[in-house]
C-alpha positions as MATLAB code, in Angstrom:
seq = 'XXXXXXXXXXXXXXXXXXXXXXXXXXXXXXXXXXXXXXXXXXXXXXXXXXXXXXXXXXXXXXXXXXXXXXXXXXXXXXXXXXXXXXXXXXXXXXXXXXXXXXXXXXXXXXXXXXXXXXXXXXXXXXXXXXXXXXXXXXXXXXXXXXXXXXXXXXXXXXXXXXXXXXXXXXXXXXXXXXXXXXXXXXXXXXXXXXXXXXXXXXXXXXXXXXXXXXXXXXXXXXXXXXXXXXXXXXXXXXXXXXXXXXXXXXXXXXXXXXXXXXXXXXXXXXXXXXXXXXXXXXXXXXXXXXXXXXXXXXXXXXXXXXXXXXXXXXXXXXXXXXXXXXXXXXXXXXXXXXXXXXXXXXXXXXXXXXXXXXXXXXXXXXXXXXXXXXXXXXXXXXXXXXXXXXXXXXXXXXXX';
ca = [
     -29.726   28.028  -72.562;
     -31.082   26.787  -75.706;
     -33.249   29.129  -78.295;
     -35.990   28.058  -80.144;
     -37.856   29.929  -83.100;
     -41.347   30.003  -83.270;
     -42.928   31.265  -86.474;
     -45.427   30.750  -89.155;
     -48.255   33.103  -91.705;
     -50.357   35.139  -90.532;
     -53.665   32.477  -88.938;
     -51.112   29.556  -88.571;
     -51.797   29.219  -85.026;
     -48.412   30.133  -83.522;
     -49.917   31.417  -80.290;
     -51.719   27.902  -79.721;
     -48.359   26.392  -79.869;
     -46.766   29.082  -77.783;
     -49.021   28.564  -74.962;
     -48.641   24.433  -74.804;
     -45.060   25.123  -74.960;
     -45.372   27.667  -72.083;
     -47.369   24.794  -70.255;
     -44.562   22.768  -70.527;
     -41.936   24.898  -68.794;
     -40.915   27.126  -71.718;
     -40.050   30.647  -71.552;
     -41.717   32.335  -74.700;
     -40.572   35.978  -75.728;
     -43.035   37.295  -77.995;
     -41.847   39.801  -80.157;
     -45.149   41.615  -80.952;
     -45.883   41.849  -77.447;
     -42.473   43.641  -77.058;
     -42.930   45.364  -80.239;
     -46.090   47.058  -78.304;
     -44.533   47.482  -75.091;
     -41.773   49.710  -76.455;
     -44.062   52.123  -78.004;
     -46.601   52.367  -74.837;
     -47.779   55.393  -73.319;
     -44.387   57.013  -71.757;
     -42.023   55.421  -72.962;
     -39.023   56.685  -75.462;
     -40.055   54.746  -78.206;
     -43.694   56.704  -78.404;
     -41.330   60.390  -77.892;
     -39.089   59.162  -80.933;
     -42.132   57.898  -83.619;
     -43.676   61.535  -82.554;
     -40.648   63.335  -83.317;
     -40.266   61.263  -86.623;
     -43.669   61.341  -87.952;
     -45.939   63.947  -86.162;
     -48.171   64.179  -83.026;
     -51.087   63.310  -84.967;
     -49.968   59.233  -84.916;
     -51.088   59.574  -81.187;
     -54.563   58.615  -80.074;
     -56.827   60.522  -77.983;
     -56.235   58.767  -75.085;
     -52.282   59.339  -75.606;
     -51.497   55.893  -76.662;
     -49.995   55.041  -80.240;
     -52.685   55.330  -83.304;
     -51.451   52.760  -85.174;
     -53.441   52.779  -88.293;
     -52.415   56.991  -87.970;
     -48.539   55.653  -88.194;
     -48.728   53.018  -90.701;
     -50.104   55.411  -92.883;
     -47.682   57.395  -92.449;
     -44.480   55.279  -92.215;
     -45.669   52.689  -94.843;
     -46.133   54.957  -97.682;
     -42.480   54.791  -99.196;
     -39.230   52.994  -98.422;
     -37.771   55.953  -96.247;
     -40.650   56.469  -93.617;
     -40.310   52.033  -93.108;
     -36.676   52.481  -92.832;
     -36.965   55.085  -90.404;
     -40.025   53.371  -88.093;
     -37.461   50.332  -88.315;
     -34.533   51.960  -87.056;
     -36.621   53.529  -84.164;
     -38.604   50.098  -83.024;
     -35.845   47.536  -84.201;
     -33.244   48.671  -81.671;
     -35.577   49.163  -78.766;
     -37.170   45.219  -79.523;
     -33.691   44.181  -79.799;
     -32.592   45.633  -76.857;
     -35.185   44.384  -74.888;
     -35.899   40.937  -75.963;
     -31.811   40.510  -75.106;
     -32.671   41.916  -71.402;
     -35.280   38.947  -71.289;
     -33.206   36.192  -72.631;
     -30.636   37.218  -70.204;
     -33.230   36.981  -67.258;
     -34.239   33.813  -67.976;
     -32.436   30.486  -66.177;
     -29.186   29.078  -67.493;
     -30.799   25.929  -67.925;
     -34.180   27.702  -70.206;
     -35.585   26.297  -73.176;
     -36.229   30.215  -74.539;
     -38.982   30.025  -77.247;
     -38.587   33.472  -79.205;
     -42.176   34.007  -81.066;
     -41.423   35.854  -83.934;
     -43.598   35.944  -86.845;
     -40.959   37.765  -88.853;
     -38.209   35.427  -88.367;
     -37.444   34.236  -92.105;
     -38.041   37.699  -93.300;
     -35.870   39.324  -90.933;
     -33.073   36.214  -91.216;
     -33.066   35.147  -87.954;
     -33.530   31.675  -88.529;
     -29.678   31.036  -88.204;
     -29.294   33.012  -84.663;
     -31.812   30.151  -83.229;
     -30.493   26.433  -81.908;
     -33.585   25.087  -83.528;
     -36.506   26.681  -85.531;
     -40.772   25.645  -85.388;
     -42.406   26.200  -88.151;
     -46.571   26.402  -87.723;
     -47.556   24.938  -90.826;
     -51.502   25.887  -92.419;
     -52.428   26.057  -96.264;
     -52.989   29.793  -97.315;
     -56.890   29.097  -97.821;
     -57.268   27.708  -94.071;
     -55.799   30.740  -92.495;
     -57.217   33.486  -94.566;
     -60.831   31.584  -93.285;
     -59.534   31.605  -89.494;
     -57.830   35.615  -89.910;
     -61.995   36.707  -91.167;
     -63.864   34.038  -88.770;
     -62.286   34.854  -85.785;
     -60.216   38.021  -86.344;
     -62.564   39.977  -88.249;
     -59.843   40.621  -91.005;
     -61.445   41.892  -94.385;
     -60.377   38.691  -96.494;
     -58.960   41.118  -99.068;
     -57.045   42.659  -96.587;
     -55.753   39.009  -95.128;
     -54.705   37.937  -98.340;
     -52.740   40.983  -99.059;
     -50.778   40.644  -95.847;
     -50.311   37.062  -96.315;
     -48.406   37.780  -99.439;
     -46.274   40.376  -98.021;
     -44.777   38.028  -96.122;
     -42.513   35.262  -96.959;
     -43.703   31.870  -98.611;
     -44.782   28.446  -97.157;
     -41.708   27.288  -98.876;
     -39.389   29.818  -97.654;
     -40.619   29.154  -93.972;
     -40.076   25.158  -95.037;
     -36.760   25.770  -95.769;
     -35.665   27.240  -92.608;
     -37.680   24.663  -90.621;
     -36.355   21.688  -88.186;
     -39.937   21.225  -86.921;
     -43.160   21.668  -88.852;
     -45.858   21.582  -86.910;
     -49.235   20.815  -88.939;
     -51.820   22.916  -87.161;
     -54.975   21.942  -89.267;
     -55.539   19.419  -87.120;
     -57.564   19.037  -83.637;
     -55.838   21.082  -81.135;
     -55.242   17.830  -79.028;
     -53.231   15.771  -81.838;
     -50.916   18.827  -82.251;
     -51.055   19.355  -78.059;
     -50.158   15.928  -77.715;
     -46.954   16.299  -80.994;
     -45.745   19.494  -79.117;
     -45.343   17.567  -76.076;
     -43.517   14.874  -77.751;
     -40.858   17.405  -78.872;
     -40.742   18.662  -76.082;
     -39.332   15.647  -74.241;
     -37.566   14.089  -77.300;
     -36.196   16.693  -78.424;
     -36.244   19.916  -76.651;
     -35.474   19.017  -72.921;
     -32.336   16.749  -73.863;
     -31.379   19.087  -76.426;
     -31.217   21.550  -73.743;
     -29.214   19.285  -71.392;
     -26.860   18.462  -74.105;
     -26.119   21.867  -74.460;
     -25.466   22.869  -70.853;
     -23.340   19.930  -70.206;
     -21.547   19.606  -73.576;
     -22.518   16.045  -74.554;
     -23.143   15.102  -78.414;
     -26.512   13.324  -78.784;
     -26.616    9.845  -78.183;
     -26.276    7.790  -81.898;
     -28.384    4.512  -82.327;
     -25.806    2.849  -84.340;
     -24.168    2.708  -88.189;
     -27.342    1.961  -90.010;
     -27.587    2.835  -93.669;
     -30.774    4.309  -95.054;
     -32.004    5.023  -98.416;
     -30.670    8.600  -99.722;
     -32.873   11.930  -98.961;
     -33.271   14.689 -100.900;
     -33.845   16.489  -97.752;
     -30.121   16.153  -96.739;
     -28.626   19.368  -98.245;
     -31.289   21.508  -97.210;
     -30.648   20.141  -93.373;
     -26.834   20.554  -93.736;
     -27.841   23.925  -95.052;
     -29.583   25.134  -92.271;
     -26.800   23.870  -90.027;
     -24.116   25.642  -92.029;
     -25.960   29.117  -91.538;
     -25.977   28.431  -87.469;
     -22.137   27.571  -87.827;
     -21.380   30.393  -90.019;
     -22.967   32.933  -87.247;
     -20.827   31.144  -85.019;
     -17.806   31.481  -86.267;
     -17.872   34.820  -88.353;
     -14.707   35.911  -90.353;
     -12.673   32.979  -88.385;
     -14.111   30.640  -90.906;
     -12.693   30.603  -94.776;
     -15.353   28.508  -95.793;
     -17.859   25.747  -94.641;
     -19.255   22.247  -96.764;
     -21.025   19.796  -96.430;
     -18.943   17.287  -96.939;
     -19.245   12.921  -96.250;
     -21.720   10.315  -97.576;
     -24.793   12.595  -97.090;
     -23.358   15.360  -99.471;
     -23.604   12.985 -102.664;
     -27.005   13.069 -104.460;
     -28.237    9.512 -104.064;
     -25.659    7.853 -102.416;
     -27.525    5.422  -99.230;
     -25.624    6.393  -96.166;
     -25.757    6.858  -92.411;
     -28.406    9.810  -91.156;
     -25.262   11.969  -90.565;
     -25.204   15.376  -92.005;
     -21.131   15.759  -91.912;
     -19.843   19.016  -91.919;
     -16.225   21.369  -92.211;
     -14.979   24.583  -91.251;
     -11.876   25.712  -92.872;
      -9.634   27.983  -91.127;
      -6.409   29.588  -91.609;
      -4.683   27.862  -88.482;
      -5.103   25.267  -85.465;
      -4.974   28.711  -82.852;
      -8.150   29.834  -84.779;
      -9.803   26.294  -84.408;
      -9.049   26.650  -81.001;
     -10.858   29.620  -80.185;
     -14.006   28.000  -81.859;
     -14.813   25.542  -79.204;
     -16.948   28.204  -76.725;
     -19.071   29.500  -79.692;
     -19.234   25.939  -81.303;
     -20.813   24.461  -78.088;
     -23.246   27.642  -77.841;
     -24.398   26.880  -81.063;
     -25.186   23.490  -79.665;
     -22.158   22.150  -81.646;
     -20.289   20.015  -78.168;
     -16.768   19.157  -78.608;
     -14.952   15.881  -78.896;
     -11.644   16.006  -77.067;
     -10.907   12.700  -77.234;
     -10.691   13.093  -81.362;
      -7.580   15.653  -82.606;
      -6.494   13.846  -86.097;
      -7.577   11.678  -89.147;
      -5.708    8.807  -89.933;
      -2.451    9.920  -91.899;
      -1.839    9.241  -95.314;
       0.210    8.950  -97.749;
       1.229   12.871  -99.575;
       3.829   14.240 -101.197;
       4.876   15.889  -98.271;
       5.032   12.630  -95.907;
       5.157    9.488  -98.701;
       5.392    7.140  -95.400;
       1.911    8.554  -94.088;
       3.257    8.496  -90.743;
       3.356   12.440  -90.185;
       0.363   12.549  -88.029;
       0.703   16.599  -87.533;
      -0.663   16.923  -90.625;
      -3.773   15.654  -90.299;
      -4.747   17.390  -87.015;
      -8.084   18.568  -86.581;
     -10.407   19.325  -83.632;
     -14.218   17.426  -83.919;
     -17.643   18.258  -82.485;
     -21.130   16.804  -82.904;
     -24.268   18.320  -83.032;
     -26.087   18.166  -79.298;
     -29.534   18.073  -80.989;
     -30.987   14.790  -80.378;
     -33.162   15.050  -83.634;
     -30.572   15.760  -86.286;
     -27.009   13.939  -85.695;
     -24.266   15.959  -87.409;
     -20.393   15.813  -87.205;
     -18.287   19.196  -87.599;
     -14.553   18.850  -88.827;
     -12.367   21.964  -88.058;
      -9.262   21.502  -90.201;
      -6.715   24.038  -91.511;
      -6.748   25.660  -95.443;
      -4.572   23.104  -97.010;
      -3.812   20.338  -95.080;
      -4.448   17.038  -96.542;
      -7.310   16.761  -94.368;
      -9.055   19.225  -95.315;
      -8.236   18.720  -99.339;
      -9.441   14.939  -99.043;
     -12.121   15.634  -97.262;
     -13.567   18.129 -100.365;
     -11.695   15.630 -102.533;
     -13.569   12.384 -101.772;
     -17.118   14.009 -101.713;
     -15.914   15.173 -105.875;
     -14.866   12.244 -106.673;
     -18.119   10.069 -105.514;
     -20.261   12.437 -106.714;
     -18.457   12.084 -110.230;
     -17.939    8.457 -110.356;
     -20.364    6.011 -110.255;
     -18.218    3.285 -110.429;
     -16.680    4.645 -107.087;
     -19.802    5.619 -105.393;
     -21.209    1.380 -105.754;
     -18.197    0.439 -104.443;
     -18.636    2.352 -101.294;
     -21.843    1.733 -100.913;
     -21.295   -2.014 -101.086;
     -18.405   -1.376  -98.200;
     -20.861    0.613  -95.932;
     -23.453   -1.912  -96.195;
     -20.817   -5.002  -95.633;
     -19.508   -3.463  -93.049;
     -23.210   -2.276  -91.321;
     -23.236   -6.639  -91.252;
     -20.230   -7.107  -89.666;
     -20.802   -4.896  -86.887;
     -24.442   -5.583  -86.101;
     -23.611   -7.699  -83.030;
     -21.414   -4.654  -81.263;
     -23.006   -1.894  -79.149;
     -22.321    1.378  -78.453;
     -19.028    3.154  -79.115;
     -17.270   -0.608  -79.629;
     -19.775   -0.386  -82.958;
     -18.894    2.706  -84.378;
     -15.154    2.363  -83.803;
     -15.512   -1.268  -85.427;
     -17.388    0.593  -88.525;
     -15.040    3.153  -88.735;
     -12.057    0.793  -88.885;
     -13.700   -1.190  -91.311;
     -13.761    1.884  -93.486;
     -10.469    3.170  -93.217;
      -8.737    0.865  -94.416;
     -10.950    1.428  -97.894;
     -10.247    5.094  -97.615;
      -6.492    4.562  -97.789;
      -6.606    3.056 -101.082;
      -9.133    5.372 -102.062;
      -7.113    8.477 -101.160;
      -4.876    7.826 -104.138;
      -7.475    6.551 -106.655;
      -9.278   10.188 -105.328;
      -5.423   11.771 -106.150;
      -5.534   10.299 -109.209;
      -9.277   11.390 -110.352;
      -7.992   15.027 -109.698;
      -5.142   15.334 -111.346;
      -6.448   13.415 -114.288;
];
């Protein structure tokens, strides 16, 4: 199944968007309503928070006085760490008993309005951010909440930053405007993105590319390959040594393909093996029909024709809005040097860097009548044969 993220501040509007996704077919687990349901009336949350912190954080009626506890377990560090380890497990525990009721084939939208804070961001497929200036929200938390405004805008600043909830972010959602236009945007992602996401997932197929056009560099690319590296790294856990963003869209400035390339080192081909299952749950699909780069020349093979030493096993992203390509290769293969090698050396020389850029764009012209795979494979070729020269040139830059 796929899992989304839903969060945003405090008066963003997350439940608005919660409820058109629900419309659509989603399956939304929201954590506050757990939060509330493991403390209820009867249940061994409520026995444990008496135990910790008194019967006198219990209302009249029996229930949970919850201004009574956060008096009491928000006065130091110790009583929040000790309401945390009481809730956290039980929400934990039971948000994992709904995402493992839900359909294989779900789109699982997991409302939590803690999600950056807690660092969740990376255990999701794909986060939504809600997205509302500061002074719009505190006005909606004391129109229609009945929030002191002093109180709102101490709560909003306990939590984390637009900007930190930016940077986690594969969707913002601008909610300041009519509840129709952002209706009517959620719906769109749905189908454009969500649903075939989804599919991609389940069946194992990369997301369909439109082609080898180049577009003018964004500063936005690191931050996307970041977010991607954080999902991979909770994939993989100690079987990775390290993971880069590597290729065209790793070099400040550089025009390039919309490609956020990726590798994982490992420390041999039977751990890149085992990768595949949790690569493909992270919505990372394999490519069988790719095991190798294109030998070079080394000091270990001067012919180049050693292909052994360039194996590597391939997979690209499933996510229909963000194309990516992950390399798996081995510490210290020449693979997995040039690859780290060639992003250096473009970065560093500018010289280098035009004269790729002219070969990507010549190439984008040569190929524009193809289709399909027959037009990648065509651009690839043409670019090959520049990378084999520039394998040495690259050899040459490093040891210089």
């Amino acid at each position: 199944m796929l899992r989304i993220g839903l969060t945003g501040g405090m008066g963003a509007g997350k439940s608005t968007v919660a409820r058109a996704l629900a419309d659509l077919g989603a399956v939304i687990i929201d954590s506050d309503l757990i939060a509330r349901e493991v403390v209820a009336p009867g249940t061994e949350g409520l026995a444990a928070l008496v135990d910790a912190f008194g019967a006198d954080i219990l209302a009249d009626d029996g229930g949970l006085d919850r201004p009574a506890l956060a008096a009491k377990a928000f006065r130091d560090d110790a009583a929040r760490t000790k309401l945390n380890s009481i809730t956290h497990p039980l929400v934990g525990q039971r948000t994992a008993e709904l995402i493992s009721a839900a359909p294989p084939n779900a789109i699982v939208v997991q409302d939590i309005p803690l999600l950056v804070e807690n660092g969740l961001a990376p255990l999701m497929n794909l986060v939504i951010v809600v997205d509302v200036d500061v002074e719009t929200r505190i006005r909606r938390l004391v129109e229609f909440r009945d929030v002191v405004e002093s109180d709102a805008r101490a709560r909003i600043s306990a939590q984390a930053t637009d900007d930190q909830r930016r940077a986690v972010a594969d969707v913002v959602l601008d909610n300041s405007r009519p509840p129709a236009v952002v209706e009517a945007e959620v719906r769109r992602l749905w189908e454009e993105r969500l649903v075939p996401f989804e599919r991609n997932v389940r069946t194992g197929t990369p997301a369909r590319r439109d082609g080898t056009r180049i577009v003018p560099a964004n500063p936005d690319w690191p931050a996307h390959a970041q977010r991607l590296i954080a999902r991979l790294w909770v994939a993989c856990g100690a079987a990775a040594s390290r993971i880069d963003h590597i290729g065209s869209t790793s070099v400040p400035g550089l025009p390039a393909e919309d490609v956020i390339d990726l590798q994982i080192t490992v420390p041999d081909l039977a751990v890149a093996d085992g990768l595949g299952d949790l690569l493909g749950a992270a919505g990372f699909p394999g490519r069988r029909d790719i095991s190798h780069d294109n030998p070079q020349p080394t000091p270990q093979d001067p012919s180049g024709a050693d292909a052994s030493l360039w194996v590597k096993r391939y997979y690209q992203s499933a996510d229909p809005g963000r194309v990516a390509n992950v390399n798996v290769r081995v510490e210290g293969t020449p693979g997995q040097q040039f690859a780290l090698l060639m992003r250096d050396w473009l970065r560093a020389d500018a010289a280098a860097r035009a004269e790729y850029l002219e070969l990507t764009r010549e190439a984008e012209v040569e190929v524009a009548g193809l289709i399909g795979e027959q037009k990648e494979n065509a651009y690839l070729q043409i670019k090959e044969a520049w990378f084999a020269a520039a394998y040495q040139r690259a050899m040459a830059w490093r040891d210089r």
